[in-house]
C-alpha positions as CSV (number, residue, x, y, z in Angstrom):
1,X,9.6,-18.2,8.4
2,X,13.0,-16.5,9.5
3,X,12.7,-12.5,8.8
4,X,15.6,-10.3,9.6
5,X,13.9,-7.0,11.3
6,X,15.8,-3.5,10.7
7,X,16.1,-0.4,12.3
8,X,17.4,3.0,11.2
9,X,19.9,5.1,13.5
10,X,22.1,7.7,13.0
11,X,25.8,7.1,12.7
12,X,28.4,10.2,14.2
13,X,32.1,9.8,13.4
14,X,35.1,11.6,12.5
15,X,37.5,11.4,9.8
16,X,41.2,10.7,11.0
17,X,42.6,11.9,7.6
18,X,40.7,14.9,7.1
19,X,39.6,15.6,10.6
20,X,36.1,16.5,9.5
21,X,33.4,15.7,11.8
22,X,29.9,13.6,9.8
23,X,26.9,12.7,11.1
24,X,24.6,10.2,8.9
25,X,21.5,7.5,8.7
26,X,22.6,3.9,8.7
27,X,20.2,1.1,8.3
28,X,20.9,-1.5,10.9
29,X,19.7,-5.4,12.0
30,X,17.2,-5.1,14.4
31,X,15.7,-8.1,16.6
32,X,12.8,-5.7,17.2
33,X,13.0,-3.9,14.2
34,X,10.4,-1.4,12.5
35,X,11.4,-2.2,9.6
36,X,11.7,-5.6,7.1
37,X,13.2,-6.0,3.7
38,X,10.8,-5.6,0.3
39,X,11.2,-9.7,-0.3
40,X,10.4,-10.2,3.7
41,X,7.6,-8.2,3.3
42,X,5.7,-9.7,0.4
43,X,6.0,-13.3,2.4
44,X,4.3,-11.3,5.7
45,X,1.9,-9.9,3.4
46,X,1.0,-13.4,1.5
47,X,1.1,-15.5,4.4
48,X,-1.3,-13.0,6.2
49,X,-3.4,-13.4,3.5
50,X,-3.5,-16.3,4.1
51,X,-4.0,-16.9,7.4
52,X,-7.6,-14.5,7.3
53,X,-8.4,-16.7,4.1
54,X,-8.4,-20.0,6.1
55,X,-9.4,-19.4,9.9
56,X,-11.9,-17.8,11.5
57,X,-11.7,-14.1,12.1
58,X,-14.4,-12.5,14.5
59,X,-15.2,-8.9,14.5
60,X,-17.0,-9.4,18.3
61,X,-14.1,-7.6,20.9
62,X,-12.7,-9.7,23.3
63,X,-15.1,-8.0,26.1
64,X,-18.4,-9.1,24.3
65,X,-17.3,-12.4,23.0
66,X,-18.5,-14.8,26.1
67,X,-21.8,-12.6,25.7
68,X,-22.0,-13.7,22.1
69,X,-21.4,-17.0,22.9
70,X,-24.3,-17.2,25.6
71,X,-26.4,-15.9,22.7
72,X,-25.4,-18.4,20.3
73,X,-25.9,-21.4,22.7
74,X,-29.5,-19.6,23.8
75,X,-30.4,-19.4,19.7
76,X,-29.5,-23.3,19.5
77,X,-31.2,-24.6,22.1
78,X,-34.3,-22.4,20.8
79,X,-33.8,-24.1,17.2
80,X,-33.0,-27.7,18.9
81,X,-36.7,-27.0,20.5
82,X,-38.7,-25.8,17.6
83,X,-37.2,-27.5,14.7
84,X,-39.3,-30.2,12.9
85,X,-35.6,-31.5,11.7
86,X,-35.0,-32.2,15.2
87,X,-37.8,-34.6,15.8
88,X,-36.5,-36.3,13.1
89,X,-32.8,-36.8,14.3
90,X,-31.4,-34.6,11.9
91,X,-29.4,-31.7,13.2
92,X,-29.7,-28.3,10.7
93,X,-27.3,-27.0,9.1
94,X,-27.3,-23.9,11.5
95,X,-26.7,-25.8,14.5
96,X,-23.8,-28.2,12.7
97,X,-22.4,-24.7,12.2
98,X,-22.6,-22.8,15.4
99,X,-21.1,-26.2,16.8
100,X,-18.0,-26.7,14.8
101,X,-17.7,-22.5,15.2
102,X,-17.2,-22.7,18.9
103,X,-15.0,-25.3,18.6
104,X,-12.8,-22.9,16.1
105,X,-13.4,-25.1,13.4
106,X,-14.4,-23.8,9.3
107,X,-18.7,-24.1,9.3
108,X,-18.1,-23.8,5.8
């Protein structure tokens, strides 16, 4: 998606005819704009929508997440050993899950 970014900066000139000296705001295209058009910015809005409604957003900071991880692995190796499913061959549901999670899969 191709967004023009804008910027807002002030414009000094003088008049030839009259002489006058004006200083004004003028909107101008920015590559690292602050600002987008309206339309632009209903497209951002909806496709970051989205984007959170289909992937997997964590709220675990990027300092704690291989500590979350050990957990996880140390809480399925704990069900793998005490689940009467897993004598049986079948995987829970929980495990299917934290699997296809690490891999950054849905576990929907």
């Amino acid at each position: 998606m191709s967004v023009k970014r804008y910027d807002v900066g002030m414009t000094e000139e003088t008049n030839s005819r009259t002489g006058f000296y004006a200083s004004y705001p003028r909107v101008y295209e920015a590559e690292q704009g602050r600002y987008v058009e309206y339309e632009d910015y209903a497209k951002l809005k909806a496709e970051v929508a989205r984007l959170l409604a289909s992937s997997f957003v964590t709220a675990v900071p990027c300092e704690h997440y291989e500590r979350v991880v050990k957990a996880g692995d140390a809480m399925e190796k704990w069900i793998r050993l005490t689940s009467e499913q897993t004598i049986t061959g079948h995987l829970p549901k929980s495990i299917k899950r934290w699997t296809a999670a690490k891999k950054g899969k849905p576990s929907v």
